[in-house]
N, C-alpha and C positions, 0 to 999 in steps of 0.2 A: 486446770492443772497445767501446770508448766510443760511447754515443750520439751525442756531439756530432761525431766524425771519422767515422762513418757516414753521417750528413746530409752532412759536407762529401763525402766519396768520390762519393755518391750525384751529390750537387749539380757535381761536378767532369765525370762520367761522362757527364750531360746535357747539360752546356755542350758539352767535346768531343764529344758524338753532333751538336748543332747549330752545331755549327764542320765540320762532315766533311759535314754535310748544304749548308751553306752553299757549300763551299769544290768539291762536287760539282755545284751547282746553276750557279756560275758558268762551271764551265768548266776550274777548277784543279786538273786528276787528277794532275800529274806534285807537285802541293804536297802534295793529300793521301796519296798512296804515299808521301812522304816522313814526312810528320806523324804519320801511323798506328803506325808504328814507331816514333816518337817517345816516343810514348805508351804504347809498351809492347801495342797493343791490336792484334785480329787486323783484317783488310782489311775488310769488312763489318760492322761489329759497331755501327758508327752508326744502322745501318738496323733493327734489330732492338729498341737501346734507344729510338729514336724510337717505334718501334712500342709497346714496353711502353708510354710513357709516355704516348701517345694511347688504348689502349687503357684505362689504369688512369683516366685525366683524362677519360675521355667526351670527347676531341677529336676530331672529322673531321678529321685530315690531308691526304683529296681535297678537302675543303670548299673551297681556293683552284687546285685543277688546279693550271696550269703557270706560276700567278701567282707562285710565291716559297717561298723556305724559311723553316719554323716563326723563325727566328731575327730574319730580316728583319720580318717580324709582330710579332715581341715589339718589336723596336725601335719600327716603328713606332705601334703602341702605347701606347708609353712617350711617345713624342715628342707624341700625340693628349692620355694623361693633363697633358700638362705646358704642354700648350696652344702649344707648336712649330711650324715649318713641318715639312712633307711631309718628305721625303728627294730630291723631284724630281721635278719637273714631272707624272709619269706616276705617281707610288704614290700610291695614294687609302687610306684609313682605312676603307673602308667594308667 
């Protein structure tokens, strides 16, 4: 297999791990049962690649408790790098 569609698999596999973490976090279980099969992937398996990918990156995943999923972080983020507002009144950057 090609290096280049390795990275993308990979890169694919973690997006959907933190769309399923996301989609879990809000509240949306009847969206993700649906999604997961979607994707071809078994019913937990977001939780597992999140795992690896905290473990491989030296990330704390408890580091924000019950504040938010990895994904919402990356956004905002991105929105701190790009000198943006918050996302809402209540998410801070810090």
């Amino acid at each position: 297999m090609d290096d280049i569609v390795k990275v993308v698999l990979l890169a694919g596999r973690l997006l959907t791990a933190l769309i399923c973490e996301y989609l879990d976090w809000a509240g949306l279980g009847h969206t993700l049962k649906v999604y997961l099969p979607e994707c071809n992937l078994p019913k937990d398996f977001w939780k597992e690649e999140l795992k690896d990918f905290s473990n491989k990156n030296q990330y704390d995943s408890n580091k924000n408790g019950d504040s938010g999923p990895l994904l919402l972080e990356v956004l905002e983020g991105y929105l701190k790098i790009r000198g943006l507002v918050p996302l809402c009144d209540f998410c801070s950057f810090s």
